[in-house]
C-alpha positions in Angstrom: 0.0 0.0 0.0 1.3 3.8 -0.8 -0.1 6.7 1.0 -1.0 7.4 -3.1 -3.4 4.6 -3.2 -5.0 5.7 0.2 -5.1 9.3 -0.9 -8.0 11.7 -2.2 -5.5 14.5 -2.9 -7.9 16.4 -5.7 -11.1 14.6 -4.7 -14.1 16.6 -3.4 -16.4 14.9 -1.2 -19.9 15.7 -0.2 -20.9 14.1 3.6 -24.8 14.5 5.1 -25.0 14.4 8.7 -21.5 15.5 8.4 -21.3 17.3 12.0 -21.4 14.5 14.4 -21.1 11.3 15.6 -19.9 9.5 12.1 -20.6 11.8 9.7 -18.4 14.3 11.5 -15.7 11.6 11.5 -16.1 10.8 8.1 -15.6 14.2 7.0 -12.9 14.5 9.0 -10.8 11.4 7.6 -11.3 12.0 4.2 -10.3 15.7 4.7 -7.1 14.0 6.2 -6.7 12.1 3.4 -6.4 15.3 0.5 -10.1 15.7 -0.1 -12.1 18.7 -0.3 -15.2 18.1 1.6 -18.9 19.6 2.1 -20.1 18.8 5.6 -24.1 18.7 4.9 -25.7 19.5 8.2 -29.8 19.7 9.0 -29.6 22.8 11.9 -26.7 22.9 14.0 -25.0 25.7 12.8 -22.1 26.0 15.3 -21.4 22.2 15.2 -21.0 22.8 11.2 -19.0 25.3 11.7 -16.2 23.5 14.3 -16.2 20.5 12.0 -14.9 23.2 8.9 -12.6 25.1 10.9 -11.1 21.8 12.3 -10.6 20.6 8.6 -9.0 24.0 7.6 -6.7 24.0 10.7 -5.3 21.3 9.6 -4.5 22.6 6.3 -7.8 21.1 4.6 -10.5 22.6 2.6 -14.0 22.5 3.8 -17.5 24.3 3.8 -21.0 23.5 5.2 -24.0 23.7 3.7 -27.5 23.4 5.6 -30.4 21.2 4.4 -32.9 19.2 5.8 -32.6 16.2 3.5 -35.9 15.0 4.4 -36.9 17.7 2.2 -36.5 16.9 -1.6 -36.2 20.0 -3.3 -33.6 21.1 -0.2 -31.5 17.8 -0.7 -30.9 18.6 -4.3 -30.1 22.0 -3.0 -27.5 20.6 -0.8 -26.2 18.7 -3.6 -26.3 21.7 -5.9 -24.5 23.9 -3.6 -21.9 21.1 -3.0 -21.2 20.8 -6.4 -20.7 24.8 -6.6 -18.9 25.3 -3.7 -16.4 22.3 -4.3 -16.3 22.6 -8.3 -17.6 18.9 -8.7 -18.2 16.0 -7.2 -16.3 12.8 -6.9 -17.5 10.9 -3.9 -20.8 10.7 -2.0 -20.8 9.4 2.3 -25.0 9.7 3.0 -24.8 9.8 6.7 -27.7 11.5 7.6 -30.2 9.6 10.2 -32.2 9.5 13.4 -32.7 6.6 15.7 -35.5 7.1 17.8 -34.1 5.5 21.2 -37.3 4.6 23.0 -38.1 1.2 21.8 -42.1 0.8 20.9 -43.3 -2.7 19.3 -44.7 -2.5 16.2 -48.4 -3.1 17.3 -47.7 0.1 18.7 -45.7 2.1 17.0 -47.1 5.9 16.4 -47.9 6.7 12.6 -45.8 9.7 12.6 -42.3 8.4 14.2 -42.6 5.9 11.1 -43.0 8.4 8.7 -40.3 10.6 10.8 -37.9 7.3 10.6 -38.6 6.8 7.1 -38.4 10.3 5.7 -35.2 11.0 7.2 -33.5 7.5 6.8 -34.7 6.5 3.4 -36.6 9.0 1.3 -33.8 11.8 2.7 -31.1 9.1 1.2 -32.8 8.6 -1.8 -33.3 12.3 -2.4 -29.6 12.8 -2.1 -28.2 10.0 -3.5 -30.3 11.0 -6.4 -29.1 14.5 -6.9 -25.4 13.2 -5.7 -25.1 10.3 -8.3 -26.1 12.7 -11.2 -23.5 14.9 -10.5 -20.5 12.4 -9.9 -17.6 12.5 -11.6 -16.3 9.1 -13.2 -14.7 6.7 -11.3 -16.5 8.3 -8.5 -17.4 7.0 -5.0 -21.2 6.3 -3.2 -20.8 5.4 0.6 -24.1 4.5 2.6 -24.0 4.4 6.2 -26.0 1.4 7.3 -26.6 -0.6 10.7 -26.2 -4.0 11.7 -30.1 -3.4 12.7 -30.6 -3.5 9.0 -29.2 -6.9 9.0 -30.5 -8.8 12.1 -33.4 -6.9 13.1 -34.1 -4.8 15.9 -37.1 -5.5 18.1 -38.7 -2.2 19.1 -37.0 -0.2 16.5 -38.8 -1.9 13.5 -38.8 1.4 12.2 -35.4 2.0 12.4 -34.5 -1.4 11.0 -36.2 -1.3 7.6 -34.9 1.8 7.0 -31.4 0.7 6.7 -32.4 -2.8 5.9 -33.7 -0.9 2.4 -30.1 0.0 1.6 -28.9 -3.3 0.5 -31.4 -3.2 -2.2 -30.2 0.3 -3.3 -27.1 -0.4 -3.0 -26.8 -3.6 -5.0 -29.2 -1.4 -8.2 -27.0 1.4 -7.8 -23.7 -0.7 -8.4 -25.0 -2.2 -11.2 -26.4 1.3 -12.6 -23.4 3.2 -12.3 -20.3 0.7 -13.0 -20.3 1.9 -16.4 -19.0 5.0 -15.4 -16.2 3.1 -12.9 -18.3 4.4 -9.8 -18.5 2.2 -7.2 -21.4 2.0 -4.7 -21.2 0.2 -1.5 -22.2 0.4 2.3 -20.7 0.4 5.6 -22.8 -0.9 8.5 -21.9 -0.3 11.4 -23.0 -2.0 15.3 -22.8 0.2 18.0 -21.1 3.3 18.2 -20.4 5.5 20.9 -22.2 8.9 19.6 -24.8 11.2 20.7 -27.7 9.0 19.1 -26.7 6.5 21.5 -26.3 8.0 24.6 -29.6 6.9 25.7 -29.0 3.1 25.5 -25.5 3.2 27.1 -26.9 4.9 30.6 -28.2 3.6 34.0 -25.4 0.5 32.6 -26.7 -0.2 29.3 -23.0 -0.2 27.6 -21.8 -3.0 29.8 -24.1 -5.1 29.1 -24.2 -4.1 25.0 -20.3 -4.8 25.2 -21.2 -8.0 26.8 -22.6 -9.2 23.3 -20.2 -8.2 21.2 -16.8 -10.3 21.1 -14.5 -8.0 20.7 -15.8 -6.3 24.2 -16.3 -2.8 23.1 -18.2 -0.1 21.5 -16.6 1.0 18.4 -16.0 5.0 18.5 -16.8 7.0 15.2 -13.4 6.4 13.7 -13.7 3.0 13.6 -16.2 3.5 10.8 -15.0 6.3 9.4 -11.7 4.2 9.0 -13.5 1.8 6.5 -15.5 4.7 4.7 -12.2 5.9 3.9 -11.0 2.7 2.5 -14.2 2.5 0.1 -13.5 5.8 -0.9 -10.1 5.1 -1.9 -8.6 3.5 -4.7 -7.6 0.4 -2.7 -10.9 -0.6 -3.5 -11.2 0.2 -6.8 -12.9 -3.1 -7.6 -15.3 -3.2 -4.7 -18.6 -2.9 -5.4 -22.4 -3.6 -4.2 -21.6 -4.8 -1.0 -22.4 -4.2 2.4 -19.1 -4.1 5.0 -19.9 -4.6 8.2 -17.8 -3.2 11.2 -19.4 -4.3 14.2 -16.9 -6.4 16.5 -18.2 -9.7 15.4 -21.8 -8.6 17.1 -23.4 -9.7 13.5 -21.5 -12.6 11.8 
């Protein structure tokens, strides 16, 4: 391996939810890695802004743009104004999502946190990845942000699960649709991951006893999946395609 093959020197990359948890660390290891990146962000402002100046400190270049991608005409905005702002596109990361903690069986689950769930998860994704794909470059690079809940099942979280369970579908279509152009499409899918999102299932000793299932015998932290993103993005896998990589200590085998 050369830091060449690993490198996005001239590569600009356009990352929703791009101001925490991994999104935010996304963004930040492919800006460590040459790329100029757009950190998409829903309403945060100063979070946006402390992701771009850490990038630029560093001797990066970054800008955020704000959209609520559950919104389609503002997640081809984002896209739009990502293009503009970076002069192109070459690589994709949708990391955008909610995870409602408080778990509700299905037989009960409210109308509106589905549609919440699904808006934000799926039809946000779609809306993006639509506007995004159209404006790739060639040889460019689609990362989708999963969950092993996508996978396995969660019970309580239904909502939650067939949100990302819907990405392996898209992203098995969308590597067949786009490998003419040598862009490669593929998702990471992660287990848990000690962000914000999750704070709520870790407390009152929740995080013990998650770690307990996992074999490795943590909880990964943000770089852990941003480290694989990266690696998708690069041209180390160059012939990787339509497949779903799963970082989750062994959790999901």
């Amino acid at each position: 391996m050369t830091a060449v093959e690993l490198g996005l020197g001239g590569r600009r990359a356009l990352v929703t939810g791009g101001t925490r948890g991994i999104g935010r660390a996304v963004a930040l290891r492919l800006a460590s890695a040459g790329a100029a990146v757009a950190v998409g962000y829903r309403s945060d402002a100063d979070a946006a802004r402390a992701a771009v100046d850490e990038i630029r400190a560093a001797g990066g270049e970054a800008t955020a743009i704000a959209a609520d991608v559950s919104d389609p005409g503002a997640a081809a905005r984002l896209v739009d104004d990502a293009v503009a702002a970076l002069g192109g596109l070459d690589i994709f990361v949708a990391s955008a999502g909610v995870w409602p903690p408080e778990p509700v069986p299905l037989a009960a689950l409210p109308d509106a946190r589905w549609r919440h769930t699904l808006a934000v998860n799926l039809d946000g994704l779609f809306w993006t990845a639509r506007a995004a794909v159209g404006a790739l470059a060639p040889g460019g690079r689609v990362v989708l942000i999963g969950s092993t809940a996508g996978q396995r099942g969660e019970a309580g979280h239904a909502d939650y699960a067939a949100s990302k369970a819907a990405l392996s579908g898209l992203v098995k279509s969308l590597a067949v649709e786009l490998a003419s152009a040598g862009t490669t499409v593929n998702c990471v899918a992660p287990g848990w991951v000690d962000t914000e999102m999750c704070a709520a299932a870790f407390a009152d000793g929740g995080r013990a006893r998650i770690e307990e299932g996992i074999p490795l015998g943590r909880v990964a932290d943000p770089d852990d999946i941003a480290g694989p993103a990266l690696f998708l993005c690069s041209a180390l896998a160059r012939h990787v395609t339509g497949t779903t990589l799963s970082v989750n200590g062994g959790a999901v085998l």
